[in-house]
N, C-alpha and C positions, 0 to 999 in steps of 0.2 A: 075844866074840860075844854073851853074856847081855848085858853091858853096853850093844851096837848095837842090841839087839831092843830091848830097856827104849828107849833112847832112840826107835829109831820108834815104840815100843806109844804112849809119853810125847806124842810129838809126832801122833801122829793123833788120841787123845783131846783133845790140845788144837785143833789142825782143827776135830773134830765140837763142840767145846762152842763156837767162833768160830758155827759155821753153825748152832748151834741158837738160841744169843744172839740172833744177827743176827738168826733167823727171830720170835722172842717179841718182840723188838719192830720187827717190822716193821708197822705198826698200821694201822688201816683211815685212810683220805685222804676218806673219808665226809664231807659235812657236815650235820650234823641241821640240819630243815626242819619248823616247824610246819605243821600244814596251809593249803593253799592259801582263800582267801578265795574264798566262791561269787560266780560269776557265771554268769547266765543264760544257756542257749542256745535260741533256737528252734530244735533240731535240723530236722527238716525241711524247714523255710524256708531254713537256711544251705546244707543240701545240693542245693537247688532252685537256689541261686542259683550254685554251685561248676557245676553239672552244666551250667548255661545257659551258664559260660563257655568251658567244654569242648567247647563247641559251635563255638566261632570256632577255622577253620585257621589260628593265628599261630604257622604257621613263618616264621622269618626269612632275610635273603637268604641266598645263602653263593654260591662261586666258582662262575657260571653261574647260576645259579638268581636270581630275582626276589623279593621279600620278597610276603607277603600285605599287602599296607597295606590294604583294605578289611575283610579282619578283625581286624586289629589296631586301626583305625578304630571298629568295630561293638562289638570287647572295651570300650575307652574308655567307651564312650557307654552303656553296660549297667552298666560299674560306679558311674561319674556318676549316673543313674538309680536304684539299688539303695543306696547308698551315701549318700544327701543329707548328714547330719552331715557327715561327711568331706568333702565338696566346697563345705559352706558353712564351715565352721571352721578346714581348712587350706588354708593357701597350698599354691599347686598353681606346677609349674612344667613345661614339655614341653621334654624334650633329646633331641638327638637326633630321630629320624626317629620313633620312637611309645615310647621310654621315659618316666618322669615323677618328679618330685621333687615330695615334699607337705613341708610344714613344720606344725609341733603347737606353736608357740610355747609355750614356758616361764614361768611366772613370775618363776623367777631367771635373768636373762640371762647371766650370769656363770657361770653350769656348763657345763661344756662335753656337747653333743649327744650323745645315743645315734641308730645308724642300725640300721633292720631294713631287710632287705631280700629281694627273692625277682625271678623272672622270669616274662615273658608269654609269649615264644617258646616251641616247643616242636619235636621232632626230629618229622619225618615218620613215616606210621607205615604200613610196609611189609605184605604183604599183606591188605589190609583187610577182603576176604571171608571168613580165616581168622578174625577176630577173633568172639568170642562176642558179644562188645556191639560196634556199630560205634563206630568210633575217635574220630570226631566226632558222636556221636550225645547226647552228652551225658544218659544212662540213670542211673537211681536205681533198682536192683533187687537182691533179694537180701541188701541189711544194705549193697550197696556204690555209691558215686559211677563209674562205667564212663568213660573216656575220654581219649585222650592228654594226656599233662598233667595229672592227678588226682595223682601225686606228685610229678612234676618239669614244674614248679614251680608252676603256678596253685593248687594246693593250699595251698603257703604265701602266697601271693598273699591269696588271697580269706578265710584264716583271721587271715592281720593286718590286712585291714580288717575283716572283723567283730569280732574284738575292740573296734578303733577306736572304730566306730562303736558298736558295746555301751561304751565306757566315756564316749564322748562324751554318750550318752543320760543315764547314771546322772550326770551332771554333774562327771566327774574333770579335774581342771586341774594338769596336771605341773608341777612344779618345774622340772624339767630340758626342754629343747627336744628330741621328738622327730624326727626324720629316716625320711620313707619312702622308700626306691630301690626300681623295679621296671624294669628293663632290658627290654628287646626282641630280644636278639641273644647273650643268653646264650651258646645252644648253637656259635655260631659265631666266639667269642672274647669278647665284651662292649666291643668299641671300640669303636660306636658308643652303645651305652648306658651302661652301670656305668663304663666307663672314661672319660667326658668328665663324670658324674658325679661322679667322684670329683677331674677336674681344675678342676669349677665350684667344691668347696668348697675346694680347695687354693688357689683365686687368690680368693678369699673369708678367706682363711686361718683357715679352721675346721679346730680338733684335737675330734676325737669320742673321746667316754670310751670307748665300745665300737660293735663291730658284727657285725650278729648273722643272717648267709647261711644260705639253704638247707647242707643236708650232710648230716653221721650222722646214722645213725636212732637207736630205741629197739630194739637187736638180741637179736630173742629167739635164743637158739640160735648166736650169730654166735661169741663166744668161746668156743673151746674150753677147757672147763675151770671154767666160771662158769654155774651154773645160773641165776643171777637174769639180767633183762633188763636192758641196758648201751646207756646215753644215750653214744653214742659223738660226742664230741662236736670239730672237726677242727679243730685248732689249726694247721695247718700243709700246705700243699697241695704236690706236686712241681712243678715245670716241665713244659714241653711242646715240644720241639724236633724240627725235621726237620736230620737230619743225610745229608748226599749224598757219597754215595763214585763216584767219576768215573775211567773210564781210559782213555786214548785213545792208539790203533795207527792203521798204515798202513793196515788193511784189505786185500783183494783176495778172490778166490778161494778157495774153503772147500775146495777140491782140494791148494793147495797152501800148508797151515798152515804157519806159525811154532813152533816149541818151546812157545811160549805163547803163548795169545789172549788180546787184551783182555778177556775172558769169566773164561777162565783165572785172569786174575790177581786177577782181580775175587774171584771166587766164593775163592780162596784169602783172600782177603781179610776175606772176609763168614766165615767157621769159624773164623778168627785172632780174630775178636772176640766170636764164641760161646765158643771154649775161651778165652778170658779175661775173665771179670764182672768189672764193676767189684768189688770191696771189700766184702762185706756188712758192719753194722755195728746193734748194737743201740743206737741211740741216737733225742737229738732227741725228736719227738712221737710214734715206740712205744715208746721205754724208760719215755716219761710214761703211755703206756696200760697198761702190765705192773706201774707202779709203785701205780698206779690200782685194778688189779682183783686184782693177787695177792695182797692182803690178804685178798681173802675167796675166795679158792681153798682145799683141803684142804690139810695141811699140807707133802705131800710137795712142792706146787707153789712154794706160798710160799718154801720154802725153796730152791728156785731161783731164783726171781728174788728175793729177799732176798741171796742172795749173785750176783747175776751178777760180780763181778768176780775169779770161781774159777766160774761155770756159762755165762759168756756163749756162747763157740764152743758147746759143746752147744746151748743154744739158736738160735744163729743155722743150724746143720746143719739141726734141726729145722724150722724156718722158711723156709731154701732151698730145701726139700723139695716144698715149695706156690707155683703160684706167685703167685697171692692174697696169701700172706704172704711170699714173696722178694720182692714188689714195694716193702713196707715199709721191708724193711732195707738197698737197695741200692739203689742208679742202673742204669736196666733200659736196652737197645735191643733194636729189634725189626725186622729186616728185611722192609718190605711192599710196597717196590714195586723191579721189575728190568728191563734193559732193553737190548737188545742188537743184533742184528743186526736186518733186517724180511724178512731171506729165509733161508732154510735153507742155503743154499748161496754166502753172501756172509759172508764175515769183517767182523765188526764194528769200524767205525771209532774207536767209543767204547761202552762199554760204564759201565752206571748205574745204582746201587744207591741206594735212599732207605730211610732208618733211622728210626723214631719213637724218639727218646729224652726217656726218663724221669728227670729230674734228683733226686736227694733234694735239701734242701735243706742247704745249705752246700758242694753241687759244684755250680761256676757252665761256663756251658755255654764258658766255654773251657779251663778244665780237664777239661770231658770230652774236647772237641775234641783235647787233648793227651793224654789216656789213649788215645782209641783210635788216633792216630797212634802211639804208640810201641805198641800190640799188633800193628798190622795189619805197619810194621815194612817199608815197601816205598813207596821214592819215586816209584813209578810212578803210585802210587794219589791222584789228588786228595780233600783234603778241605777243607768248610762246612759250617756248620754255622749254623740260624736259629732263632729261638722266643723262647719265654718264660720267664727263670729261675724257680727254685724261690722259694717263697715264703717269708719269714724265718719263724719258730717264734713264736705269739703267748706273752705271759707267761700265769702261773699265780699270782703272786702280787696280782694288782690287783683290784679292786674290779667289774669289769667279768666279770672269771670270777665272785667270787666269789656276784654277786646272780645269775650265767645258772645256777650249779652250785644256790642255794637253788632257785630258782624252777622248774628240773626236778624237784628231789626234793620241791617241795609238790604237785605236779600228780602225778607217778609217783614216788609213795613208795617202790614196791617195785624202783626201777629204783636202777642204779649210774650213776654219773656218771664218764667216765672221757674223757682228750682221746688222737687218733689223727692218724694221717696220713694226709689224702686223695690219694686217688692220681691222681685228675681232677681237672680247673679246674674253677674256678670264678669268679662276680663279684667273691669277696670279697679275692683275691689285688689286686687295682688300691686297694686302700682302705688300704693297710699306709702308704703318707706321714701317712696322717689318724689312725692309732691303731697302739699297739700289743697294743691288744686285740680281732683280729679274729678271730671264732670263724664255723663251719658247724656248726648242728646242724639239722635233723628233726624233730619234735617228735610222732612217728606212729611204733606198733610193726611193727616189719617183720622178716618172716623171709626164708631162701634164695629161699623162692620168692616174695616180695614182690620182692626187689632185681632177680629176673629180670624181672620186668615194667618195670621204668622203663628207657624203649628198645627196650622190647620188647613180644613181644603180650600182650592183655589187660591194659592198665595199668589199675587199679584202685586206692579208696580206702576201707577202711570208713566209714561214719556214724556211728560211734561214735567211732572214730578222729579223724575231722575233729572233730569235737565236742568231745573231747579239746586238740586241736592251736589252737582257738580259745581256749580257756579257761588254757592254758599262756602262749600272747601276751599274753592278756590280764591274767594276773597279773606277767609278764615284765616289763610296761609299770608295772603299779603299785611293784613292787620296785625298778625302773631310773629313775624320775621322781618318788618323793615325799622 
C-alpha cells in the first residue's frame, strides 16, 4: 500500500512539474514594433468628410428590395471630388453595379499585390426616430462621427483613402502594387461586388501577397481574462447555410388526426437536433486566439491553456456555456423559420422548418447535411441544404501577417495582437483563390457596447478613433509597399 501511494504521490508530482514546465515556457507570441512613423491628420476635415458620406442611403439591393443607385451614384461622385490624388494617380476601374477597383501601380512589377479592402453598402436602420443623431444625418458632435455606416463599413472606406491620398501628397511610390476593393453589396452576400472582384483578378491571374477586410476590432474588455486591449484580428470566417427540413402528409381534417402530424414529426425532428450539437472543439483560429493572449494572462490561466491537451474539455464546457463563445468552438443551427398548416383546423399537408446553419471551418456543408440526418434519424423528414462553406484558416507564418501584426503594434503599442474566428461573412471570404493570407481586422477600439451599435441604434465613431484608424492605414501601406 505505502509502495502504491509513493507511486501516485511520485506520479502527480511529476504531472504538476509537466504543467508547470509547459506553463514557464509558454512565451508571449508578441512582436516588438518600433514606433509608428508620423503622419499628418487634418482631424476635422477627415471627420467632415466621413460624416458627408454617411449622409448617402447606400443600402443595397436584397430579395424584393431595390438597391439605392442614386446614392451609391452621389457617394462616387463626393469621394472623386474630396479625393483628387487618388482619382488622378490610380487607375480606377467600376464592377459590378456601383463597386470599384483602384490600382497604385508598383515600381516593381514583379511583387506580387497587397488588397485593402472595405464596403459602401450599409443595413437599413430601423426605427429612425429612436435614433439620438438621425441615421443619415451624417453629424459630428460630441468627440463622435453619428451615422449608419460610421463603423460598418464606410469608416474603413473613407480612412483608406485618406491615408492614400495623405501618402500620395507626401510623394510615396510603392514598391509593391497596391489594390483597392470597395464593394457595394457587402451586407447582402458580396456577389455582385467583392465576389466578381476577386473573379476579375483570378482571370488576370493575379496571386496577392495579402488582404486586408473590414473585421475585429481593438477589444477593450472583449477577452475575458486579459486586461490589455486585443487587435482581434480574423483569420478565418464560418460559413453561412440555409438548411430546410420538409415533411409531407395526406393532410385532411384536424377533427380527425393521424398518430402523428406532419407538424409532429417535424417539431420532433427540430429537438432531435437541439439535444444533439454538433462536436465542440478547440481548435483552428480560437486555439490561435488562446495561444495568442494566454501568455499574458495570470498564471493560473496560462497554465490552462499551455497545457490544453490534459485542460481542453474543461475549457470547451467553459465556453459552451456562452453562446458568444459556443459559436467559436462548434458548427451552430438555429431554427428561425416554420410552417404549417394556414388554418387551425386543417391538417397540414406538408409541414417546413428552415435552419441557419453555421459551419466552422473544416465541416463542409455536406457533412453537416449528414450529421443532422443521422441525429434527426427519421426518413420521413426531407432534407437540403444551401450556402456558403466555411472559410479555409489563413497562415501565421507569412510575411503578410507578419508586417499587418508590426503595424498594429506601432499604431497601438498598448494593444495585443491576436487572430479569431469571425462568425459573420464577410467580402474577404471570396479572395482565398488569390492568397492565403486573408486577414479582417478593424483598426478602432470598441467595446460591448460599441459592437451593439453596428446594426444597430446609434452607430457611432469617435474622432479620435477615426484619426487613429487613418494613421494605422497609412503606416500599413508604408510597411506592405517599401
Amino acid at each position: 500500500m505505502k509502495r502504491a501511494l509513493l507511486a501516485v504521490l511520485a506520479l502527480l508530482l511529476l504531472l504538476v512539474g509537466i504543467l508547470v514546465v509547459r506553463t514557464l515556457h509558454f512565451g508571449s507570441r508578441q512582436a516588438p514594433a518600433e514606433p509608428a512613423e508620423p503622419f499628418s491628420v487634418d482631424v476635422p476635415a477627415a471627420a467632415g468628410r466621413l460624416a458627408q458620406a454617411l449622409r448617402h442611403r447606400t443600402v443595397a439591393a436584397s430579395d424584393g428590395t431595390s438597391g439605392e443607385d442614386a446614392a451609391f451614384q452621389a457617394l462616387h461622385a463626393q469621394l472623386v471630388a474630396q479625393f483628387p490624388l487618388v482619382h488622378a494617380q490610380l487607375g480606377h476601374e467600376a464592377v459590378g453595379a456601383h463597386s470599384h477597383l483602384y490600382t497604385w501601380e508598383g515600381s516593381e512589377p514583379g511583387l506580387k499585390p497587397v488588397l485593402l479592402m472595405g464596403h459602401l453598402d450599409v443595413v437599413p436602420a430601423e426605427a429612425e426616430a429612436t435614433w439620438s443623431h438621425p441615421p443619415f444625418g451624417g453629424e459630428v458632435a460630441d468627440g463622435y462621427v453619428h451615422g449608419r455606416g460610421a463603423l460598418d463599413d464606410k469608416g474603413s472606406v473613407l480612412a483608406i483613402l485618406e491615408a492614400v491620398e495623405g501618402l500620395l501628397a507626401q510623394g510615396h511610390r510603392p514598391r509593391r502594387t497596391v489594390l483597392l476593393a470597395f464593394g457595394a453589396d457587402e451586407e447582402v452576400g458580396g456577389r455582385d461586388g467583392a465576389a466578381q472582384v476577386a473573379r476579375l483578378l483570378l482571370e488576370r491571374g493575379t496571386r496577392l501577397e495579402s488582404v486586408l477586410d473590414e473585421g475585429g476590432p481593438i477589444g477593450v474588455g472583449l477577452v475575458p481574462g486579459v486586461a490589455a486591449p486585443v487587435a482581434l484580428v480574423g483569420v478565418a470566417e464560418k460559413g453561412s447555410a440555409r438548411l430546410e427540413l420538409r415533411v409531407r402528409s395526406a393532410g385532411g381534417h384536424a377533427s380527425m388526426p393521424p398518430p402523428q402530424t406532419a407538424a409532429g414529426i417535424l417539431a420532433r425532428a427540430l429537438v432531435r437536433i437541439e439535444e444533439h450539437p454538433f462536436e465542440a472543439g478547440l481548435r483552428g483560429a480560437t486555439r490561435g486566439l488562446f495561444e495568442y493572449v494566454a501568455p499574458e494572462m495570470e498564471f493560473g490561466m496560462r497554465l490552462l491553456f499551455a497545457n490544453t491537451w490534459l485542460f481542453a474539455p474543461l475549457i470547451e464546457r467553459k465556453m459552451a456555456a456562452t453562446p458568444s463563445t459556443n459559436a467559436s468552438i462548434r458548427t451552430t443551427t438555429a431554427a428561425t423559420m416554420l410552417e404549417g398548416s394556414p388554418k387551425p383546423n386543417v391538417l397540414p399537408s406538408q409541414a417546413r422548418a428552415v435552419l441557419n446553419v453555421r459551419p466552422l471551418p473544416g465541416d463542409s456543408l455536406e457533412a453537416v447535411r449528414d450529421r443532422v440526418r443521422e441525429a434527426v434519424d427519421d426518413a420521413r423528414v426531407e432534407l437540403s441544404i444551401e450556402g456558403d462553406e466555411a472559410s479555409p484558416v489563413s497562415r501565421l507564418d507569412t510575411e503578410g501577417w507578419r508586417q499587418l501584426q508590426r503595424s498594429i503594434r506601432q499604431v497601438f503599442p498598448e494593444a495585443l495582437v491576436a487572430p479569431f474566428l469571425t462568425v459573420a461573412a464577410t467580402d474577404a471570404r471570396h479572395f482565398y483563390p488569390l492568397s492565403d493570407s486573408v486577414y479582417r481586422f478593424m483598426p478602432v477600439r470598441m467595446t460591448r457596447d460599441d459592437l451593439a451599435r453596428m446594426h444597430g441604434r446609434d452607430e457611432r465613431l469617435s474622432v479620435e478613433g477615426y484619426a487613429a484608424a487613418i494613421r494605422f492605414y497609412a503606416q500599413y501601406l508604408r510597411n506592405t509597399t517599401r
